[in-house]
Kinemage of the C-alpha trace (Angstrom):
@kinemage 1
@onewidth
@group {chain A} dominant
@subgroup {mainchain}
@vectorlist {calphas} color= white
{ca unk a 1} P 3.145 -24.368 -1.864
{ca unk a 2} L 2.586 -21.170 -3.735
{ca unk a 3} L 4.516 -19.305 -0.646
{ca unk a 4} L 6.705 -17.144 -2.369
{ca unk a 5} L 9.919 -15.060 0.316
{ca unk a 6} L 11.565 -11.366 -1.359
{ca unk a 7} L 13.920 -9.356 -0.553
{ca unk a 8} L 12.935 -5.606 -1.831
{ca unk a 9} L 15.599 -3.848 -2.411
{ca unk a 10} L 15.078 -0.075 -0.936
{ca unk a 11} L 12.915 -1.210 2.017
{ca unk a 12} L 15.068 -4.238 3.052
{ca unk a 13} L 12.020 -5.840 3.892
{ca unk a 14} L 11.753 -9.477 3.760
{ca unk a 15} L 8.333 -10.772 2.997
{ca unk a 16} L 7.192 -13.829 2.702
{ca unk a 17} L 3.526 -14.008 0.696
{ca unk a 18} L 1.277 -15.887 -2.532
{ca unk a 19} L 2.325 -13.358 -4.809
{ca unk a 20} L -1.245 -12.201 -5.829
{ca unk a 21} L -2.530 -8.442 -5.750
{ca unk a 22} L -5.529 -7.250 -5.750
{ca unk a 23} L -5.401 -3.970 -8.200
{ca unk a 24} L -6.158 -0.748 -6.339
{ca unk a 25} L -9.516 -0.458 -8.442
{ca unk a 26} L -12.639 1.064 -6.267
{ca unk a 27} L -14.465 -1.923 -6.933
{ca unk a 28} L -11.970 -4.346 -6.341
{ca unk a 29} L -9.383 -3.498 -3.359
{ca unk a 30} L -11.914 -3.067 -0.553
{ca unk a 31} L -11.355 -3.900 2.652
{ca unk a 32} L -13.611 -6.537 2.482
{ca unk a 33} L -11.314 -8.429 -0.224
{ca unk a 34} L -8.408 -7.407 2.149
{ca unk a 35} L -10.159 -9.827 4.247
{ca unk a 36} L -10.537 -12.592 2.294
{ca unk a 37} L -7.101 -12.306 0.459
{ca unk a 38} L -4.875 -11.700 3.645
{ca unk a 39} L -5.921 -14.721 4.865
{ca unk a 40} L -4.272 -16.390 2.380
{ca unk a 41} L -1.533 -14.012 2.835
{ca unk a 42} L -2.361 -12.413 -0.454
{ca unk a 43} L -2.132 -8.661 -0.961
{ca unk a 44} L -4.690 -6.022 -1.599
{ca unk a 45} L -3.286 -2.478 -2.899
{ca unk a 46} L -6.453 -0.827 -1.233
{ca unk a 47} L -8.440 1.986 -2.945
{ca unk a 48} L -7.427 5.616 -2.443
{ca unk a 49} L -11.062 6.590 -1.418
{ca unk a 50} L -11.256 5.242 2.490
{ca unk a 51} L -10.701 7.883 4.872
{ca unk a 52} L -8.074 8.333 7.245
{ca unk a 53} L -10.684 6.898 9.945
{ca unk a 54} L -11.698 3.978 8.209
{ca unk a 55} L -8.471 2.993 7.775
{ca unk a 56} L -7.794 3.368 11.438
{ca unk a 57} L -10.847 1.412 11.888
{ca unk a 58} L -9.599 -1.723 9.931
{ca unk a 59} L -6.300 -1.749 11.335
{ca unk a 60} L -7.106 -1.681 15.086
{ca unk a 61} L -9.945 -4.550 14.082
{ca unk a 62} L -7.956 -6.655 11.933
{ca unk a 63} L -3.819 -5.902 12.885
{ca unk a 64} L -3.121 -9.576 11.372
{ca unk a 65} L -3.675 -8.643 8.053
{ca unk a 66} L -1.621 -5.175 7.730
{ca unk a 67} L 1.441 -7.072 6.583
{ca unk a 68} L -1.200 -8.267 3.378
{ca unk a 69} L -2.042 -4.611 2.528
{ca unk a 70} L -1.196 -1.230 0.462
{ca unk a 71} L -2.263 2.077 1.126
{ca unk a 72} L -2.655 3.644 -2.364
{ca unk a 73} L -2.818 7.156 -2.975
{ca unk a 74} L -2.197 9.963 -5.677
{ca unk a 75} L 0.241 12.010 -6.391
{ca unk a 76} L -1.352 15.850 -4.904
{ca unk a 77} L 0.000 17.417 -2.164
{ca unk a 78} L -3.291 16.579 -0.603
{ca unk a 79} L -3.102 12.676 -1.391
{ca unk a 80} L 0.749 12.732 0.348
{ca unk a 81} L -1.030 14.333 3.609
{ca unk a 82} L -3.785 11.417 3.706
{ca unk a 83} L -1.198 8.916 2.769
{ca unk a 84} L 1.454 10.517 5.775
{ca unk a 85} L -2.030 10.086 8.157
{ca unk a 86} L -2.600 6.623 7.221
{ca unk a 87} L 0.832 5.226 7.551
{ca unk a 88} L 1.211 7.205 10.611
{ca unk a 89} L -2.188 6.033 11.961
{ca unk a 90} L -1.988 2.380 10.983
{ca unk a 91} L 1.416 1.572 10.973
{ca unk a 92} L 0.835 -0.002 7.196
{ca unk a 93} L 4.381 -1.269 5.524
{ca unk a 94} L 3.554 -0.966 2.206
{ca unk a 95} L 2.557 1.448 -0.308
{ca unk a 96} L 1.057 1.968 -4.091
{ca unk a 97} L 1.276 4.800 -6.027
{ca unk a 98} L -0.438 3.996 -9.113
{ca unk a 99} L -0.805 6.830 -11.985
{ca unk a 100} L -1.541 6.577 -15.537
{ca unk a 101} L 1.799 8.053 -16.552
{ca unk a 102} L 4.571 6.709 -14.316
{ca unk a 103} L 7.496 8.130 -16.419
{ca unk a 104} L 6.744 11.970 -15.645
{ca unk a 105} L 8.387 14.311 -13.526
{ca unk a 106} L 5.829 14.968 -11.927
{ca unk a 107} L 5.370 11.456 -10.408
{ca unk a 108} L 8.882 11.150 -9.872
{ca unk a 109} L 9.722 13.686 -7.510
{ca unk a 110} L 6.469 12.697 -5.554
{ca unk a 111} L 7.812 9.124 -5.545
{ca unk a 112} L 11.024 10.586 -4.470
{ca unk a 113} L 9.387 12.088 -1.794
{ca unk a 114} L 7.689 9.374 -0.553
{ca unk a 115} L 11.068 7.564 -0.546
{ca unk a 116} L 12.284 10.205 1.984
{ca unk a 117} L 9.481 9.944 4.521
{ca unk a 118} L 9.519 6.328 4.514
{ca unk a 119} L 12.625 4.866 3.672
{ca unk a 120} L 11.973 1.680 5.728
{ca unk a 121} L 8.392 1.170 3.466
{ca unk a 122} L 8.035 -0.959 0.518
{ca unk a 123} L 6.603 1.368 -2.736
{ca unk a 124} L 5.325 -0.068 -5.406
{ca unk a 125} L 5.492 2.766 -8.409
{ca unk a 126} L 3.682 2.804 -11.405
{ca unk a 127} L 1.032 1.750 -13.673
């Protein structure tokens, strides 16, 4: 069985999942393959560019698949705000920030910050 349980360290989150993601491309980490992976209990790090209400939308129509996705998002003030909705809204447990330069300051602190708001959430960081 490819059935795979972690630990994650910050979160204390135990998971138990095929450890596949589905990159947080626009093309690739749609809701649709959120669908088709999380049934498979694969993840799917979904694309930044759904709105606040179509994320509200998938969760109330398919709750049995939010422990199989990631809401992605940015690193602007603006992008923290959508993210903060969609967590809020959804009650999503995991989250990607994904920029192409992961060592900055910049993307630190906003990490950082995200680490404060949701201490109980499981972040992936990076690129």
């Amino acid at each position: 069985m490819l059935n795979r349980t972690y630990e994650f360290r910050h979160s204390k989150q135990k998971w138990t999942c095929v450890p596949i993601i589905a990159a947080n491309m626009d093309t690739v980490a749609t809701f649709e393959m959120a669908k088709a992976l999380g049934k498979h209990k694969m993840i799917t790090a979904v694309h930044k560019h759904y709105s606040v209400e179509e994320w509200k939308d998938f969760a109330q129509k398919n709750p049995e698949l939010l422990p199989y996705v990631c809401a992605s998002s940015g690193t602007s003030d603006d992008d923290f705000k959508k993210l903060s909705q969609i967590i809020d809204e959804t009650k999503v447990q995991m989250i990607c920030l994904d920029v192409a330069h992961g060592y900055s300051e910049h993307f630190v602190k906003f990490l950082r910050k995200v680490r404060e708001k949701y201490p109980k959430h499981t972040i992936m960081a990076g690129n």
